[in-house]
ZAMARGU-4260 file (C-alpha; in steps of 0.2 Angstrom, whole numbers, plus 5000, padded with zeros to 4 digits):
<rodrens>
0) 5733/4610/4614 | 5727/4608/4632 | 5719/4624/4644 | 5716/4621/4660 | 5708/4636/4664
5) 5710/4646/4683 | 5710/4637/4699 | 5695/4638/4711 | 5708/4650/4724 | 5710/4659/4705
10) 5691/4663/4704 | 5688/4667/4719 | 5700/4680/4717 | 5690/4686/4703 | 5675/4689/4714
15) 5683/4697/4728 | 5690/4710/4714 | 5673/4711/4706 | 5662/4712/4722 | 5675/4728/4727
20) 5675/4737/4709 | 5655/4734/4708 | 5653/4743/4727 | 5665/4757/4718 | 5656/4759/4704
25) 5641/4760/4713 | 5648/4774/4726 | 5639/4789/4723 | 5656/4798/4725 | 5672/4788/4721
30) 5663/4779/4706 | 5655/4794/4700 | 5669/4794/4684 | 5669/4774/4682 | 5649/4774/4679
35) 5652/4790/4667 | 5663/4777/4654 | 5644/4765/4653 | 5632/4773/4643 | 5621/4784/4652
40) 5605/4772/4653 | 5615/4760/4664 | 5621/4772/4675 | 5603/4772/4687 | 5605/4754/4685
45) 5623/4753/4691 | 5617/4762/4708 | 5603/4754/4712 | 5611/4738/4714 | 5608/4731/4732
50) 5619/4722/4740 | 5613/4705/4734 | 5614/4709/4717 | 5633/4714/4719 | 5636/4699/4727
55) 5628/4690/4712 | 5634/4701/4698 | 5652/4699/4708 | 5652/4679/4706 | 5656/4681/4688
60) 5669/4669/4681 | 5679/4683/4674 | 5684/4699/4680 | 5671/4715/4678 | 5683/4730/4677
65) 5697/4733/4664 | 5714/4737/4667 | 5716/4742/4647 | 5722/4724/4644 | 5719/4726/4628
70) 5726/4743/4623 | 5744/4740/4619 | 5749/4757/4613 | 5743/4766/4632 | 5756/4751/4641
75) 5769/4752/4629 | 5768/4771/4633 | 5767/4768/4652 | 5782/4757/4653 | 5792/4767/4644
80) 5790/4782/4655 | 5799/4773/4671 | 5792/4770/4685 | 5784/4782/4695 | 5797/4786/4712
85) 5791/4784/4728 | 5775/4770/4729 | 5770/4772/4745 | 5771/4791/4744 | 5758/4791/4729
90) 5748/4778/4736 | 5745/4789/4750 | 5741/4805/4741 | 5727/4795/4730 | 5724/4781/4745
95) 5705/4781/4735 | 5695/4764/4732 | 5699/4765/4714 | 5717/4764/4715 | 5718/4750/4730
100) 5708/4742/4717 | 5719/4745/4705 | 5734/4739/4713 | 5725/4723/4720 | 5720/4718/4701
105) 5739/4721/4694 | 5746/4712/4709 | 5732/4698/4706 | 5734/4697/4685 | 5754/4698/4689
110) 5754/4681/4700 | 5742/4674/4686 | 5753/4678/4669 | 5769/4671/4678 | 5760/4655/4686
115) 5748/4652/4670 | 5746/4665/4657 | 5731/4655/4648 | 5720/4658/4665 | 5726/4676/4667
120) 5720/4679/4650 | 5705/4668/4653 | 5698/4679/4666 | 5704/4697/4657 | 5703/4696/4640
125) 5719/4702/4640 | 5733/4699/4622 | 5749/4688/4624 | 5759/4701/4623 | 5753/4711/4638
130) 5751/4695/4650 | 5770/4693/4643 | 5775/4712/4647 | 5765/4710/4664 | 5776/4693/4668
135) 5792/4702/4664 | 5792/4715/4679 | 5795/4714/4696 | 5779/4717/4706 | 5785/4733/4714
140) 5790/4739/4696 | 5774/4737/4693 | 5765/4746/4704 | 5776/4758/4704 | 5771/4763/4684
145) 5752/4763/4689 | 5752/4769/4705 | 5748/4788/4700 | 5737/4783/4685 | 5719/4789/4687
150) 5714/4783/4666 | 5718/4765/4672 | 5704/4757/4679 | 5684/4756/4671 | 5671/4744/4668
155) 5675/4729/4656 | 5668/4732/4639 | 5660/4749/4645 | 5654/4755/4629 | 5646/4739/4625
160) 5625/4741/4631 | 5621/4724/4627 | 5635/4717/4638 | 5631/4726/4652 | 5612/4725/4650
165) 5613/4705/4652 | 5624/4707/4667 | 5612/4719/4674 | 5597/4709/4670 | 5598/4688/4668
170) 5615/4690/4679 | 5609/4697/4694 | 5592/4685/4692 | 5586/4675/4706 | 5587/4660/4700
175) 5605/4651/4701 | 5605/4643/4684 | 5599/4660/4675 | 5614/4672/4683 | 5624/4658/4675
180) 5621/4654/4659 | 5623/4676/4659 | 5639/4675/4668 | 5644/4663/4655 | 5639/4669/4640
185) 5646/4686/4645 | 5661/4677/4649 | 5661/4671/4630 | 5660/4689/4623 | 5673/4695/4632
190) 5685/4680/4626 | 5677/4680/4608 | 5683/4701/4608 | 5699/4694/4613 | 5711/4709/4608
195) 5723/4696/4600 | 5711/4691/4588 | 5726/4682/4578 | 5726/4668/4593 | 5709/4657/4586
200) 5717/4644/4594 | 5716/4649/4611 | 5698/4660/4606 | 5692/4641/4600 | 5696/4631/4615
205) 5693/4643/4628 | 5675/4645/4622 | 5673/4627/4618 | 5682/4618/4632 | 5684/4630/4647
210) 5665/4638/4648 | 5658/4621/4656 | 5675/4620/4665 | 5672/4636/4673 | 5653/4631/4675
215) 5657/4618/4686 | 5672/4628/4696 | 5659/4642/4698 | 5646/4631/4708 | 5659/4624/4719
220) 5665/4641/4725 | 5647/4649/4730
</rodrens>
């Protein structure tokens, strides 16, 4: 079977989200709670980061903050509930960086699953069967189930030290080809902890076909 990974307007998508949620997380007052779900020796790290290092952290090929992709039980709750009445009137009572951000990735990751669900699951981690839940609503249904959620959004693989310290470290590095051979093999974790561990097909040929892809599309975007 052939991937053929996300476009370079896709993954530069991906670092516009990423550059955002990093300044977030990094925010010594909206991302107080999103920096409280890393494990507390990363936290100093987190806000420290200058902002070169956020615009180097952000040009990973994948996209730094969760959405709880791979939590199926929480969505199946959430979209059972309804949607949440007025939109606009609950975007303006919690009008906060974290739920712009929020609805910026659901609107990004909704386009993505409909158009190509390999990529949407390239740069999320995310299971078949929540690209395919994602892909079946309207946009504004969407939003309209997350728009008053405050457990949505944290930092991908946030209880993982290891993860995060190689971000933090060899990914933010000065050198071009350190950050990414990091991005990458970051990238790799997140696709090897796919949550539909049952697909080795797609685990097998994202890691063996679309890293150097993604390598290649990553240079010509900076």
């Amino acid at each position: 079977m052939d991937f053929s990974g996300p476009e370079r307007a896709d993954l530069a998508d991906v670092q516009s989200l990423n550059h955002a949620f990093l300044e977030c997380v990094r925010s010594e007052q909206s991302g107080r709670g999103l920096r409280e779900q890393l494990t507390p020796s990363l936290r100093p790290v987190i806000v420290a980061l200058s902002d070169l290092q956020i615009r180097r952290l952000a040009a990973s090929p994948f996209l730094l903050l969760s959405l709880r992709e791979g939590d199926d039980d929480y969505w199946d709750r959430l979209f059972a509930q309804g949607p949440n009445g007025d939109l606009f009137n609950s975007i303006r009572i919690t009008s906060d960086a974290s739920h712009r951000i929020v609805a910026a990735a659901l609107g990004f990751l909704w386009q993505l699953a409909r158009r190509d669900p390999h990529a949407a699951r390239l740069v999320s981690g995310a299971s078949v069967n929540w690209c395919e839940q994602l892909a079946a609503r309207t946009l504004l249904g969407l939003l309209q189930h997350a728009a008053d959620r405050s457990d949505l959004l944290g930092p991908r693989s946030a209880g993982s030290e290891q993860f995060w310290r190689r971000l933090l470290g060899a990914g933010i590095s000065a050198e071009q080809n350190i950050r990414n051979a990091a991005h990458l093999a970051a990238l790799q974790t997140v696709l090897i902890d796919n949550p539909a561990k049952q697909h080795n097909r797609f685990r097998a040929a994202a890691c063996n076909t679309l890293v150097p892809t993604l390598s290649v599309a990553h240079r010509r975007i900076r």
